[in-house]
C-alpha positions as CSV (number, residue, x, y, z in Angstrom):
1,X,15.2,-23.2,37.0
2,X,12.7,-25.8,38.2
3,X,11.2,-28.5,36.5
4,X,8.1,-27.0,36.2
5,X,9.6,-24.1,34.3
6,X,11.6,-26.6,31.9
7,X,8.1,-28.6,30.8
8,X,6.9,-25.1,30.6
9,X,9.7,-23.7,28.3
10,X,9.5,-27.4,26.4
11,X,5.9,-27.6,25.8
12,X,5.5,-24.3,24.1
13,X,8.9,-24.9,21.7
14,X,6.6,-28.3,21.0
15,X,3.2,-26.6,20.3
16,X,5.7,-23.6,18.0
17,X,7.3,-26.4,15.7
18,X,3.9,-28.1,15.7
19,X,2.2,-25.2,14.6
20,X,4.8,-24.7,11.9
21,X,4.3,-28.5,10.8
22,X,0.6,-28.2,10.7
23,X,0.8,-25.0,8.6
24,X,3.4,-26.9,6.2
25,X,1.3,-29.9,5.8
26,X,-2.0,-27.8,5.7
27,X,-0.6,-25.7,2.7
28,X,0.6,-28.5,0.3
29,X,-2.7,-30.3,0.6
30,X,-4.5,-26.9,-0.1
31,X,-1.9,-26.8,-2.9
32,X,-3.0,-30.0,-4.6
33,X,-6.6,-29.4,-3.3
34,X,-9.4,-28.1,-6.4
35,X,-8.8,-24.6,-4.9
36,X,-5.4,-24.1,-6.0
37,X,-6.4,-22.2,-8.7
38,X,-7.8,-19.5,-6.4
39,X,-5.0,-18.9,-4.5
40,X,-2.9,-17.1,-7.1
41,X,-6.4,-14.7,-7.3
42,X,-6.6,-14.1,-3.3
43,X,-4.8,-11.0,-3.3
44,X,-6.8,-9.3,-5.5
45,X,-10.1,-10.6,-4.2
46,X,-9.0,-9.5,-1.0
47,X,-8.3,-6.1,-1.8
48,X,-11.2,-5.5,-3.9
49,X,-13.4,-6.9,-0.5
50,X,-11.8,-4.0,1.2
51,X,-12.0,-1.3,-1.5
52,X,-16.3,-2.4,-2.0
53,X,-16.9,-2.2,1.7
54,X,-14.7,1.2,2.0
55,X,-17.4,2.3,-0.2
56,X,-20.6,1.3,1.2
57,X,-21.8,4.4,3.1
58,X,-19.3,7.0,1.2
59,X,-20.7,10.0,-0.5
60,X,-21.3,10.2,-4.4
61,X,-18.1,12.1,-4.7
62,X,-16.0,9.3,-3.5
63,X,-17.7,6.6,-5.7
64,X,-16.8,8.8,-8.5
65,X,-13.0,9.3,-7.8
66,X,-12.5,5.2,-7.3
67,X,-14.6,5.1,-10.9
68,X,-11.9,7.4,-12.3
69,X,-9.3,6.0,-10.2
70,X,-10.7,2.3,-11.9
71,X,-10.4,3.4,-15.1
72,X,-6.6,4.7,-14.6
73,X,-5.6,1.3,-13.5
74,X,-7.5,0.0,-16.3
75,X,-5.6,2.3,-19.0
76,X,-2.1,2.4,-16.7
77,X,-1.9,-0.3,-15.0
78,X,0.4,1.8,-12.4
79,X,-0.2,1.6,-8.6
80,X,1.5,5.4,-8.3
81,X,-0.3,6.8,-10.8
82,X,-3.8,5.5,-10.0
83,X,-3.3,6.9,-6.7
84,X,-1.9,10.1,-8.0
85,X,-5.3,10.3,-10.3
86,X,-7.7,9.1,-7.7
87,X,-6.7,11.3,-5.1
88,X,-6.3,14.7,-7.6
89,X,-10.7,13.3,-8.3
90,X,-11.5,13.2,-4.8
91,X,-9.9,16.6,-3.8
92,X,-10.9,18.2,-6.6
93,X,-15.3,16.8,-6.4
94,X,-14.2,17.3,-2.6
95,X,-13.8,21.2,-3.1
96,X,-16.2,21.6,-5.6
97,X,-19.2,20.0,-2.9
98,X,-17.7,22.9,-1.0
99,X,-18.2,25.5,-3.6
């Protein structure tokens, strides 16, 4: 290989370790930042983000089947069986739109 190739193949295992420092160093100070309190609550905020903007344009039908599928994970709180309830709510307002 040529010398060219070495600095190449050198360069980028630099920049790969110093991305892994940076992300290290980045994530204590978040850590001990006033914001570490929020980061235990980002998965959820996340997924409720997606679940309103899923929602935006979506017929009455589907707002319906996430309010019943809200109130089984309310009165559960089971991942399989909210999805087990939510998706029975849709099919069946689903079909009966059809009827």
């Amino acid at each position: 290989m040529t010398l060219n190739e070495w600095g190449l193949i050198l360069s980028l295992a630099a920049m790969a370790f110093g991305i892994r420092v940076l992300g290290l160093v980045a994530g204590n100070r978040v850590q001990q930042s006033r914001f570490a309190p929020l980061l235990g609550r980002l998965p959820g905020l996340i997924v409720i983000s997606l679940v309103a903007t899923s929602l935006a344009n979506q017929p009455p039908q589907t707002w319906i089947a996430a309010a019943v599928a809200l109130g089984t994970a309310a009165l559960t709180n089971n991942v399989i069986w909210t999805m087990i309830v939510g998706v029975t709510a849709y099919a069946a307002l689903s079909h009966a739109a059809l009827l």
